[in-house]
C-alpha positions in Angstrom: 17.2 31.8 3.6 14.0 32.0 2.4 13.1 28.2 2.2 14.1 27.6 5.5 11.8 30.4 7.2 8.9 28.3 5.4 10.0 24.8 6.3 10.4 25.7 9.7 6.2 27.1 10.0 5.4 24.3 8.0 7.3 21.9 10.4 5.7 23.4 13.3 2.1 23.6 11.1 3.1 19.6 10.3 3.7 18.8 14.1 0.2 20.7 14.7 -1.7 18.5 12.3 -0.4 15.0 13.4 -1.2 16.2 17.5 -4.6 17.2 16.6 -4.8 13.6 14.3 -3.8 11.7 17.5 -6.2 13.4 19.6 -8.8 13.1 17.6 -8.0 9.5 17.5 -7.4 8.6 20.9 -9.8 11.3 22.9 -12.6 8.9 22.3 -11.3 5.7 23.4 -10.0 7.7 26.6 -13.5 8.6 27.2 -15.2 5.3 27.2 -12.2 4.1 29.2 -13.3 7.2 31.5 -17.3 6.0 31.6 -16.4 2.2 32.0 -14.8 3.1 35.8 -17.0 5.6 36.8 -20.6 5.3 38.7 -24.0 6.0 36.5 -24.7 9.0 38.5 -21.3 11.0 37.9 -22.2 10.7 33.7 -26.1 10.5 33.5 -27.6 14.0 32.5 -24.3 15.6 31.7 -23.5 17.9 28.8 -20.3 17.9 28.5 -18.9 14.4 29.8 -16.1 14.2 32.7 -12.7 13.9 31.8 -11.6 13.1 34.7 -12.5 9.6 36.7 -14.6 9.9 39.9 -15.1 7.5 42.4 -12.9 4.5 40.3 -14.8 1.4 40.1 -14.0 -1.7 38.0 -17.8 -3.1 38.8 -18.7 -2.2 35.0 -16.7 -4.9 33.8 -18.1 -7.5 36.6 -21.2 -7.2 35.5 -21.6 -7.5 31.4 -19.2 -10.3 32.4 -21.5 -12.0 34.2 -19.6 -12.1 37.6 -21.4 -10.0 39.5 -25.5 -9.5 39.2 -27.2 -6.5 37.6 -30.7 -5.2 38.4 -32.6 -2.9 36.4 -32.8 -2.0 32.9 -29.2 -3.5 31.8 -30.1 -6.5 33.2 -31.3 -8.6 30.0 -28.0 -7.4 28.3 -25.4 -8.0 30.6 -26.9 -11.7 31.0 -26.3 -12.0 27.0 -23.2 -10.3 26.4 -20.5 -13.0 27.5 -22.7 -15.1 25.5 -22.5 -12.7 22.8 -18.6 -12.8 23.1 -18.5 -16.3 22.1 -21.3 -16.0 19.3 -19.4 -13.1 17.9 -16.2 -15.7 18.2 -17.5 -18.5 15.9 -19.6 -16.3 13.4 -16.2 -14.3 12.7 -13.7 -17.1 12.7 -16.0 -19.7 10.4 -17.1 -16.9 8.5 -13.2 -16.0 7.8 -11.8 -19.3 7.4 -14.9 -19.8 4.8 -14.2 -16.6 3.0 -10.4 -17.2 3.0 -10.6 -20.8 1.3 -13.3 -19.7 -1.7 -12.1 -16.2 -1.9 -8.2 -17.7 -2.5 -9.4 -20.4 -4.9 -11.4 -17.9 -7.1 -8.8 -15.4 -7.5 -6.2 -18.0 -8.4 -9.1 -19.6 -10.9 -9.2 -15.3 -12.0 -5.3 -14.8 -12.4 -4.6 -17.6 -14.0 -7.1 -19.7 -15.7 -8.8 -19.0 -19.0 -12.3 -20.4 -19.1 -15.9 -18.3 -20.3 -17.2 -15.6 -18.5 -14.0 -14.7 -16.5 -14.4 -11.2 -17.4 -18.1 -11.3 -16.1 -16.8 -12.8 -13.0 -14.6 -10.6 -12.3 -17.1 -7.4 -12.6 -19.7 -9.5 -10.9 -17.4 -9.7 -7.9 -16.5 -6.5 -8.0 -20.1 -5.2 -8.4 -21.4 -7.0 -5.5 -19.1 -4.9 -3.3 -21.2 -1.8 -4.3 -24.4 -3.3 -3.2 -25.5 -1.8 0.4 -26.5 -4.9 3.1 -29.9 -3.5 3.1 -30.3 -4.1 -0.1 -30.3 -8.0 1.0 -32.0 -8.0 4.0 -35.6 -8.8 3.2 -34.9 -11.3 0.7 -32.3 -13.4 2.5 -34.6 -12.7 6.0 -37.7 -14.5 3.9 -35.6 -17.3 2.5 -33.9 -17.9 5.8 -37.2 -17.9 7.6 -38.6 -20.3 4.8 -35.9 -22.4 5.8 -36.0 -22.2 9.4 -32.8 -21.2 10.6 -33.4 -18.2 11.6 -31.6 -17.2 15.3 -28.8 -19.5 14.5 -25.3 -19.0 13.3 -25.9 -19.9 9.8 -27.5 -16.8 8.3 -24.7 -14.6 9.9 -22.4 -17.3 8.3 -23.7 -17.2 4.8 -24.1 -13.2 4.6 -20.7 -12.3 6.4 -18.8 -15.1 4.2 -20.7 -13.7 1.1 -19.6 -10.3 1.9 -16.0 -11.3 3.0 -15.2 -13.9 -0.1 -15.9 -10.7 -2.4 -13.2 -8.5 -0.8 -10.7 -11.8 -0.6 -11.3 -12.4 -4.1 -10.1 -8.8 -5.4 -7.3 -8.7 -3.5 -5.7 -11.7 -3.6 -6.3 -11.7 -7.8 -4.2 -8.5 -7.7 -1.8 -10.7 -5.6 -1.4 -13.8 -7.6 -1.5 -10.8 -11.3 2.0 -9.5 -9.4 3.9 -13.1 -8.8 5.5 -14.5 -12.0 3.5 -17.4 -13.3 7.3 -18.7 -14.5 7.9 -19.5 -10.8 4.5 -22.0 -11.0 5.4 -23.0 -14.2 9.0 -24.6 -13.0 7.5 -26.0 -9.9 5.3 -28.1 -12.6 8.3 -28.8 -14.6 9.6 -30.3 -11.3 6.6 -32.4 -11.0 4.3 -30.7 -8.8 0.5 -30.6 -10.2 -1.4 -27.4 -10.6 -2.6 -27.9 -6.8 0.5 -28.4 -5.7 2.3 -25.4 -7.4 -0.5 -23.1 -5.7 -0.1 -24.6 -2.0 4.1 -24.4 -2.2 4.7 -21.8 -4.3 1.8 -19.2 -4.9 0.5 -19.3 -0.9 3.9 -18.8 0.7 4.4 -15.9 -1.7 1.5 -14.4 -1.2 1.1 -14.7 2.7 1.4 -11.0 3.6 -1.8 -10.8 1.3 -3.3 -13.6 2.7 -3.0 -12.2 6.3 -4.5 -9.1 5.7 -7.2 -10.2 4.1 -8.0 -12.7 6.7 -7.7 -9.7 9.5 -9.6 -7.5 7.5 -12.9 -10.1 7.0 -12.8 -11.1 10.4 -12.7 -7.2 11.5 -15.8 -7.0 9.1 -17.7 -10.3 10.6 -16.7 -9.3 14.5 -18.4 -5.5 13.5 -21.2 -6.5 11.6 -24.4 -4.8 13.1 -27.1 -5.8 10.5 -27.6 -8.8 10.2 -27.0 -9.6 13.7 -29.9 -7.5 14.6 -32.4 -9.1 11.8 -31.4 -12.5 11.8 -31.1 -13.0 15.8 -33.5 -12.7 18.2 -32.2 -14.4 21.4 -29.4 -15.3 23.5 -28.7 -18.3 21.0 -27.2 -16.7 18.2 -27.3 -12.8 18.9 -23.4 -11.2 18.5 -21.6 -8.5 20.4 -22.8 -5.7 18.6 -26.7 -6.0 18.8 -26.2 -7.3 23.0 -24.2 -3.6 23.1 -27.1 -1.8 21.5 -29.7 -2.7 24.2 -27.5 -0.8 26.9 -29.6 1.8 25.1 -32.5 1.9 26.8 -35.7 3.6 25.9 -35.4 6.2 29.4 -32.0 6.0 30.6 -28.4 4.4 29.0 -26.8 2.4 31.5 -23.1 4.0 30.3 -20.8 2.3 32.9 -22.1 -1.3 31.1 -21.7 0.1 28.0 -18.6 1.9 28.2 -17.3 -1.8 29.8 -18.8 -3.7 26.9 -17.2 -2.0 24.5 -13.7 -2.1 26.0 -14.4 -5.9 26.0 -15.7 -5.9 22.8 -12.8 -3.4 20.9 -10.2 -5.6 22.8 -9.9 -8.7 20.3 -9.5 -7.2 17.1 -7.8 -4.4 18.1 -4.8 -6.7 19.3 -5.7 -8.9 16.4 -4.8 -5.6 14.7 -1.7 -4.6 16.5 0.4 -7.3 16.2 -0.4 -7.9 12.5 -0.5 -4.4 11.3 2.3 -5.0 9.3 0.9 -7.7 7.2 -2.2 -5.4 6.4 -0.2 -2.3 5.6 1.5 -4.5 2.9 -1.2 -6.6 2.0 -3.4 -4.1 0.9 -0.7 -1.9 -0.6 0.4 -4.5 -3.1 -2.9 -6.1 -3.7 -4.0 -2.8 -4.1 -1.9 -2.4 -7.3 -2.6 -4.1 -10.4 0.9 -5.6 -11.5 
C-alpha cells in the first residue's frame, strides 16, 4: 500500500518535470515564431514580450529574403542574408564531406593498424577537442591574411573541417573497436584488399555512426559564429550567423527580421535533424562506448 501512495506523487512529480522540460524547450521557439509575424512597434521597448500575435504579417520573411525592399537600419543585412543562406550551404556541406572522408580514414588507420606514434595520435586528437576556437583565431587570421584568402570560403573550410575531422575521428574509432576485425579478415580471405574490406564490409556496418557524425559536423559548420565573423568581411563569403548578428543594431534591433532570419536559418538542420534523429541517437550511443 505504501509503495503505491509514493509511485503515484512521483508519477504526477514525473509528469511535472517532463511539461516544465517541454516548455522550457519549446516556449522559445514559440516566441520568435511570435516576433517573426508581428510589426516592430508591437515588440520594441517591451519588458515582457507578447505572447500573443498582433496585427499578423508574413512581411518579415519577404524581406531578409530579398523579395520585398527594406529601408533603414536592417537594410545592409537583409540584402546579405539569402546570400548568406547559400555561403552557409557550401561552407557546411564541403566542410562535412571533407571531415567525413579524413576523419573515417584516420580512425580505421587508429582501430586497426599498428604503426609509431598511434598512441600519440590518438591523445593528440583527442586533445585538440579541448582547445577553445579563440585559442586559434589570431594565428590562423595572420597566416590566412599572409596568404590572401581572407573573405573567402577557404578559411571557414580549413577551421570547420579541422574542428569536425577531430570529432569524426573519436567516434568512428570507437565504431570500427566494436565490429569484429574477423568479419574484415574473411572478406580478405575472399579476395578483397584492405580497401576493399573497409568500403563493403566496415562502412555498411558502421553507417548509423557514419550518419551521425556527418549530421553532427554539419550542425557544427552551419552554427559556427567565430570564424565567420573574423574571417569574413563582405557579402562574398560571410555565413548565416554573422548576417543574423547585424539585425543588432547599435540603437534599435529590428526584431521582426531577426525573428524571420532565424526561422530561416533554424529550418535546415532542424529537419536535417528530424528525420535522422534516429541515426544520431544510435550513433553516438555506440561510438560512445569503447567495445
Amino acid at each position: 500500500m505504501k509503495s503505491t501512495e509514493l509511485s503515484i506523487p512521483f508519477k504526477i512529480l514525473h509528469r511535472l518535470v517532463i511539461l516544465f522540460v517541454i516548455v522550457a524547450i519549446l516556449l522559445p521557439f514559440y516566441w520568435i515564431g511570435i516576433m517573426s509575424v508581428t510589426p516592430q512597434r508591437h515588440i520594441a521597448g517591451q519588458a515582457i514580450p507578447s505572447m500573443i500575435p498582433r496585427d499578423v504579417s508574413f512581411i518579415g520573411f519577404a524581406q531578409v529574403l530579398g523579395i520585398t525592399e527594406v529601408t533603414g537600419q536592417g537594410a545592409r543585412a537583409a540584402l546579405m542574408f539569402r546570400r548568406s543562406l547559400w555561403n552557409s550551404i557550401v561552407v557546411a556541406s564541403v566542410s562535412t564531406f571533407l571531415a567525413l572522408i579524413l576523419g573515417t580514414l584516420g580512425a580505421y588507420a587508429l582501430s586497426r593498424l599498428k604503426f609509431p606514434g598511434k598512441k600519440a595520435s590518438y591523445v593528440a586528437i583527442l586533445g585538440s577537442r579541448l582547445l577553445a576556437q579563440i585559442t586559434l583565431a589570431v594565428p590562423m587570421f595572420t597566416i590566412f591574411r599572409q596568404f590572401g584568402i581572407l573573405d573567402t570560403y577557404l578559411p571557414l573550410i580549413i577551421m570547420n573541417t579541422s574542428f569536425c575531422m577531430a570529432w569524426v575521428t573519436l567516434i568512428m574509432n570507437n565504431y570500427f573497436d566494436m565490429i569484429d576485425s574477423d568479419m574484415e579478415s574473411a572478406a580478405r580471405v575472399d579476395g578483397c584488399t584492405r580497401f576493399g574490406a573497409f568500403w563493403r564490409v566496415l562502412l555498411p556496418m558502421a553507417r548509423p555512426g557514419i550518419i551521425s557524425v556527418m549530421l553532427i559536423s554539419f550542425l557544427f559548420a552551419w552554427g559556427e559564429f567565430l570564424y565567420a565573423l573574423l574571417f569574413t568581411s563582405s557579402m562574398a563569403a560571410r555565413t548565416m550567423p554573422v548576417v543574423l548578428s547585424m539585425f543588432l543594431g547599435q540603437f534599435a534591433i529590428e526584431y521582426r527580421m531577426l525573428a524571420s532570419g532565424i526561422i530561416l536559418g533554424v529550418l535546415p538542420p532542424v529537419i536535417l535533424a528530424l528525420l535522422f534523429q534516429r541515426f544520431i541517437v544510435s550513433g553516438l550511443t555506440q561510438g560512445g562506448l569503447k567495445g
